[in-house]
C-alpha positions as a printed Julia matrix, in Angstrom:
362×3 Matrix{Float64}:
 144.21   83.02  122.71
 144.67   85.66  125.02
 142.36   84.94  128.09
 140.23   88.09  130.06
 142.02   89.47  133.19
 140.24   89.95  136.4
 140.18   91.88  139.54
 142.53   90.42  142.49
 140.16   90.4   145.56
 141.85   89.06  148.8
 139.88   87.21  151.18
 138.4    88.84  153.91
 135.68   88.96  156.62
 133.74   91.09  158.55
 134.34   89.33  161.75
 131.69   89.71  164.91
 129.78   92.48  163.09
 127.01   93.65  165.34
 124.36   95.23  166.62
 124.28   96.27  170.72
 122.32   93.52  172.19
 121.69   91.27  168.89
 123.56   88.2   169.92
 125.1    87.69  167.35
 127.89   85.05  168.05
 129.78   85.06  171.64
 133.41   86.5   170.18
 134.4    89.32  172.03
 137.51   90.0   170.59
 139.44   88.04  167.46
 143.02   87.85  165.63
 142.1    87.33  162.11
 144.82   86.22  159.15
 143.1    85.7   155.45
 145.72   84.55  153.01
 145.57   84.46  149.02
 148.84   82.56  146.93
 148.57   82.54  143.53
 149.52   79.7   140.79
 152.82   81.72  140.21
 154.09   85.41  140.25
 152.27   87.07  136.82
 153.22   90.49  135.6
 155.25   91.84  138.51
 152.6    90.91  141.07
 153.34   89.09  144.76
 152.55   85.74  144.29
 151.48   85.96  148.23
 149.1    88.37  149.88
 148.24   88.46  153.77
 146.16   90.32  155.7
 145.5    90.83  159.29
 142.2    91.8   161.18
 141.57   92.86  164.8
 137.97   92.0   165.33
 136.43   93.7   162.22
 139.36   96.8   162.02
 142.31   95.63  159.23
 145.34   96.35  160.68
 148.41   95.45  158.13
 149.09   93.21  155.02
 152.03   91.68  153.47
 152.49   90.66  150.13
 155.93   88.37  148.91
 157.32   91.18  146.64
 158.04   93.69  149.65
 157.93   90.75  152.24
 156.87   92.89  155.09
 153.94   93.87  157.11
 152.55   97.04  156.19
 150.78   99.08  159.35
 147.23  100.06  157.99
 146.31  101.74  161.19
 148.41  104.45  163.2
 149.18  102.3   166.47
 150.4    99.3   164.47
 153.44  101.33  162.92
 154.61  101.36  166.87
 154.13   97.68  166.71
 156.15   94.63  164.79
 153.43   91.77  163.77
 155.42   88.61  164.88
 152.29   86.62  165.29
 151.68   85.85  161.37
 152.44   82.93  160.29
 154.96   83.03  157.02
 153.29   81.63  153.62
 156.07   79.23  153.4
 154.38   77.65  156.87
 151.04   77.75  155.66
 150.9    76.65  152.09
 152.89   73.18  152.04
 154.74   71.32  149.47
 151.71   69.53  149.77
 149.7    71.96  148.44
 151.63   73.02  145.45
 151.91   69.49  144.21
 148.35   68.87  143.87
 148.13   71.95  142.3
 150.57   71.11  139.55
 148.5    67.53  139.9
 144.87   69.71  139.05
 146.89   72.12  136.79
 144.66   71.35  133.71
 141.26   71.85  135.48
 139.58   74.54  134.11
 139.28   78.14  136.77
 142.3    79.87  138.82
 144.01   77.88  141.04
 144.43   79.43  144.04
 144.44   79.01  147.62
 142.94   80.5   150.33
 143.37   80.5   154.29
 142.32   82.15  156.89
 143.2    81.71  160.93
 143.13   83.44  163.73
 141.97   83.03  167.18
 139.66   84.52  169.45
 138.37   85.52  173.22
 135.25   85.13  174.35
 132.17   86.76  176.31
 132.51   83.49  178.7
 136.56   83.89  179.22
 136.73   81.34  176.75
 139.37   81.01  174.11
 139.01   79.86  170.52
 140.87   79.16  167.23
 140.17   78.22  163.68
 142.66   77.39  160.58
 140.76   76.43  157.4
 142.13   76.32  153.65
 140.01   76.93  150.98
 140.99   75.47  147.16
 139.34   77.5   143.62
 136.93   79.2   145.57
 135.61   75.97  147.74
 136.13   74.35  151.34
 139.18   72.47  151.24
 140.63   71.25  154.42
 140.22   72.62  158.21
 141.96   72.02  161.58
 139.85   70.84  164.69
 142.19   71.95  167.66
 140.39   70.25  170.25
 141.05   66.65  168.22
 144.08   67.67  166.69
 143.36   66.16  163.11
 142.21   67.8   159.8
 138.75   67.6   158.37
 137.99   67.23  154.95
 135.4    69.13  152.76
 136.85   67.8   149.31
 137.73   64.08  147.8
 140.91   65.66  146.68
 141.91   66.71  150.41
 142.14   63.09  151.86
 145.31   62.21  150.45
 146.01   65.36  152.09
 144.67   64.69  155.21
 146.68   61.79  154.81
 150.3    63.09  154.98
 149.7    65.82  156.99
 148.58   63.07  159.88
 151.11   61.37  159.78
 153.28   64.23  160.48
 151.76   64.71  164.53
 154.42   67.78  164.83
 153.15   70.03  162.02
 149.18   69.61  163.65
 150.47   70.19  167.3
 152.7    73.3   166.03
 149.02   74.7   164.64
 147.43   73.92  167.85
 150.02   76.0   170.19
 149.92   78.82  167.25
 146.18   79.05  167.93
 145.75   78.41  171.39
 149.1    80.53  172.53
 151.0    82.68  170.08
 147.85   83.75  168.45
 146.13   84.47  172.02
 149.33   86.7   173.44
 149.19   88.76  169.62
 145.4    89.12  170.21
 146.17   90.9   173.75
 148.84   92.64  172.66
 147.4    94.68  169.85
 144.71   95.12  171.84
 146.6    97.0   174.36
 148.77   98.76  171.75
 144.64   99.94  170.04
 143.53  100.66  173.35
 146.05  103.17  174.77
 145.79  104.65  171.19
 141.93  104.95  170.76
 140.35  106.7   174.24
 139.15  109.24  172.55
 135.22  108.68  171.94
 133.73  110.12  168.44
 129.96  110.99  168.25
 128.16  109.32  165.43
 127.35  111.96  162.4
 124.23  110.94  160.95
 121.83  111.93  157.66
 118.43  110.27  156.51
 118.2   109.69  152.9
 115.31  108.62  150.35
 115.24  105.49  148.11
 111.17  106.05  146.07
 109.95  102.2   145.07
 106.76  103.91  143.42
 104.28  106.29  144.09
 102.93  104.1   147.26
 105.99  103.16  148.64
 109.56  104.36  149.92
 112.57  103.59  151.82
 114.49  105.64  154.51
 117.77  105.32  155.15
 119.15  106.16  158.3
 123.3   106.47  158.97
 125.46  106.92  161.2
 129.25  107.18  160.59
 132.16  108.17  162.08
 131.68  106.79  165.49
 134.07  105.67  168.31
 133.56  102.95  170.05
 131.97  100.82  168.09
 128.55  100.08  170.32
 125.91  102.0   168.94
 121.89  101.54  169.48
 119.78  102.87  166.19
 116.29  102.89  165.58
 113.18  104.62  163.43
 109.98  105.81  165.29
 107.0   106.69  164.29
 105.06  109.62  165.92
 107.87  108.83  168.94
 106.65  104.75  169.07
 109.86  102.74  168.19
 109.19  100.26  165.33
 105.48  100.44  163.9
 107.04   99.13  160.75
 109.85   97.1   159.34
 113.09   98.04  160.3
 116.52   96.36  158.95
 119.58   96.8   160.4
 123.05   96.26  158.59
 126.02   95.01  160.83
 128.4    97.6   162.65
 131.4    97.93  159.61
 134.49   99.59  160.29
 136.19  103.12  158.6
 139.52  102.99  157.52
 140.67  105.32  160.16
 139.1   103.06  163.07
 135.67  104.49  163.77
 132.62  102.45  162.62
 129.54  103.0   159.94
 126.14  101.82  160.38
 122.63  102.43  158.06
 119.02  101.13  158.83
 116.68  101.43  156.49
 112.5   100.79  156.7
 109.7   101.07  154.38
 106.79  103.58  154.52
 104.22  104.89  152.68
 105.08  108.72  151.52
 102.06  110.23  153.02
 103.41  109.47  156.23
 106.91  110.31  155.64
 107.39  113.64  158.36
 106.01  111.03  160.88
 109.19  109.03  161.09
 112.47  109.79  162.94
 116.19  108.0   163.42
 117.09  107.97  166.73
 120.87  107.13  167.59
 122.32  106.56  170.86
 126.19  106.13  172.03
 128.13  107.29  174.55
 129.25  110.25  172.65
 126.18  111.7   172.6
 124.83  113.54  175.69
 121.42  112.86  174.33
 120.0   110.6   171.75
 120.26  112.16  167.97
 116.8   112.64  166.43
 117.05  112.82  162.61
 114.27  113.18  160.04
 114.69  113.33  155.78
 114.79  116.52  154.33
 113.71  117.23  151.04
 115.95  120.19  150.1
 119.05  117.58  150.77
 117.54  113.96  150.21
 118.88  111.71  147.25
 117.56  109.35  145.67
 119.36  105.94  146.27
 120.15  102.85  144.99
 120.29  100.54  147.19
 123.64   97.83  147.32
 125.08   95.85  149.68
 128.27   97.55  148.52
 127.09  100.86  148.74
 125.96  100.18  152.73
 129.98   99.53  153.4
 131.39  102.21  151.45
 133.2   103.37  154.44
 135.56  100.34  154.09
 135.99  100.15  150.71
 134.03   98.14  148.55
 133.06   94.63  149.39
 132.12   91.93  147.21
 129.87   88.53  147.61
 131.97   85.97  146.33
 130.64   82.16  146.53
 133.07   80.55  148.46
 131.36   78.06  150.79
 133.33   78.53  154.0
 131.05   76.14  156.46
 132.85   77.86  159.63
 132.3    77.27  163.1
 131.21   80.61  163.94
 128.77   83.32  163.32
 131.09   85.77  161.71
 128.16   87.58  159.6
 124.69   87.89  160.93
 121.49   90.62  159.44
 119.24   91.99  161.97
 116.15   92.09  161.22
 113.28   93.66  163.78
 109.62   93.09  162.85
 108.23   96.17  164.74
 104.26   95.29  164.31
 105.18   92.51  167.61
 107.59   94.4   168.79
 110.22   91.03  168.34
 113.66   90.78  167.54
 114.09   88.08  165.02
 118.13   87.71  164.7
 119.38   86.02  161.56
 122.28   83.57  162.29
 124.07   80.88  160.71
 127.11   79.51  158.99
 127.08   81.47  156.16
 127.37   79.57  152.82
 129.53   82.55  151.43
 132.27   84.68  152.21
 133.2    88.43  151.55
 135.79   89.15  149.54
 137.7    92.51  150.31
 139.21   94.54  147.77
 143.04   93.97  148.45
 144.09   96.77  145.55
 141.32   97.62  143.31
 144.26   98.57  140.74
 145.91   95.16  140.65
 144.33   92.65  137.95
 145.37   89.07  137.41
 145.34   86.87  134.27
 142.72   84.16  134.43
 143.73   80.92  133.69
């Protein structure tokens, strides 16, 4: 019987997503790779997919049918990415066997990775390298120890062979602490003699009605270059006399950013409240207010406040990683305190790879 097909999401991350001043993690720069192999090729489709993130911007993918990288931004067609690692390094015999082993298990039976390395606000410099098995923690690399860590019974044998070959863990830990490190620098030199030119946030206030007693605003700003941005609602010109959330900074496809904030009010005050957006290309702070004749009413989606990027989805993967990738900002305005949200996130976001491309279920 003829199983239903699903949508092919490859793995990816928003990675040090944030707000000016929010704290949120100490990365100032990363070199992201999330990888996706599937059980076998299937109707035509790359059994392999790869793709590559500076900081939060995608910047090229590969798949094994046209086993290349793809540019997905103008400055990397100038550039040749030489700092991915091939699938044929990353997913071992290992790995296959115990596939074949688990082959009966119910679910599809694929493998994710992602790696990358990062520099940071301290002149620091980090790595990670985890694997991640149907949808779960599988295995990760600790650099700094130079042995793997399990997060599954079935990765100790694992574990096993792969420690007992001391050249394949201290090939990972030069990849992440030198060949990822130069690749990081270099595309960001290639991105920054590209992108000088600063882009002014273009902004709009929309109108989400709960009931007759309460609404939401939504404030955004798109289009904006760099990516620092500071956004806030007043009320009668007093920042914050109400609850204000703040989604993360998410990038366009053509390298600016996106942002929203959004805050509950009650109607009869609406004309009293104003977004207020400030970056350095604006010569003064941009003062918006909702306007009936062009509101819309909104539903509200987590989807919906990253359109920009293409549509994300929450997947449960449980990626217990050593940084704060992800974090929601939320200001409580009656205090006047900034409460920041931070932690390992029990889930991952899942990136729409080719929203065209399905793959049989197992």
């Amino acid at each position: 019987m003829r199983q239903p097909r699903a949508p092919l999401w490859l793995l990816g991350a928003v990675l040090g997503a944030s707000l000016w001043g929010s704290g949120c993690g100490s990365s100032l720069h990363s070199l992201s790779y999330f990888y996706l192999k599937l059980p076998e090729p299937s109707q035509g489709l790359p059994q392999f997919f790869i793709k590559s993130y500076l900081d939060d911007q995608p910047i090229a993918r590969f798949d094994s049918l046209t086993k290349k990288m793809e540019p997905l931004v103008p400055w990397m067609e100038e550039a040749e990415d030489e700092t991915f690692l091939a699938p044929e390094q990353v997913f071992r015999a290992d790995l296959e066997k115990l596939s074949k082993l688990d082959h009966q298990a119910e679910g599809l039976h694929t493998w994710q990775v992602v790696l990358g390395c990062e520099l940071k606000e301290d002149g620091s410099k980090g790595g990670f390298l985890h694997y991640g098995y149907k949808g779960m923690d599988f295995i990760s690399f600790d650099k700094g120890t130079v042995r793997w860590v399990t997060a599954q019974p079935q990765a100790q044998k694992v574990k096993e062979k792969w420690e007992e070959d001391p050249g394949w863990s201290k090939r990972n830990k030069v990849y992440l602490e030198e060949t990822c490190i130069e690749g990081l620098q270099r595309y960001l030199s290639y991105k920054n003699k590209t992108l000088q030119k600063i882009e002014p946030p273009v902004g709009k206030v929309t109108c989400k009605v709960v009931d007759d007693s309460l609404e939401v605003l939504i404030c955004q700003a798109f289009g904006f270059y760099p990516k620092e941005i500071q956004a806030t609602w007043t009320k009668d010109g007093e920042v914050c006399q109400y609850e204000t959330l703040h989604r993360n900074v998410v990038p366009n496809s053509d390298g600016t950013y996106y942002i929203w904030l959004s805050i509950e009010i009650d109607p009869k005050e609406r004309d009293h409240f104003r977004c207020h957006l400030e970056h350095e290309g604006l010569q003064e702070p941009l003062v918006l207010a909702w306007k009936e004749e062009t509101a819309t009413r909104w539903r509200i989606s987590v989807a919906a406040s990253i359109s920009g990027v293409g549509i994300l989805f929450l997947i449960g993967w449980l990626w217990r990683r050593r940084r704060n990738n992800l974090c929601q900002e939320v200001t409580t305005c009656r205090d006047h305190k900034l409460f920041t949200k931070s932690s390992f996130f029990p889930q991952v976001w899942y990136r729409s790879w080719d929203s065209k491309t399905v793959v049989p279920a197992n």
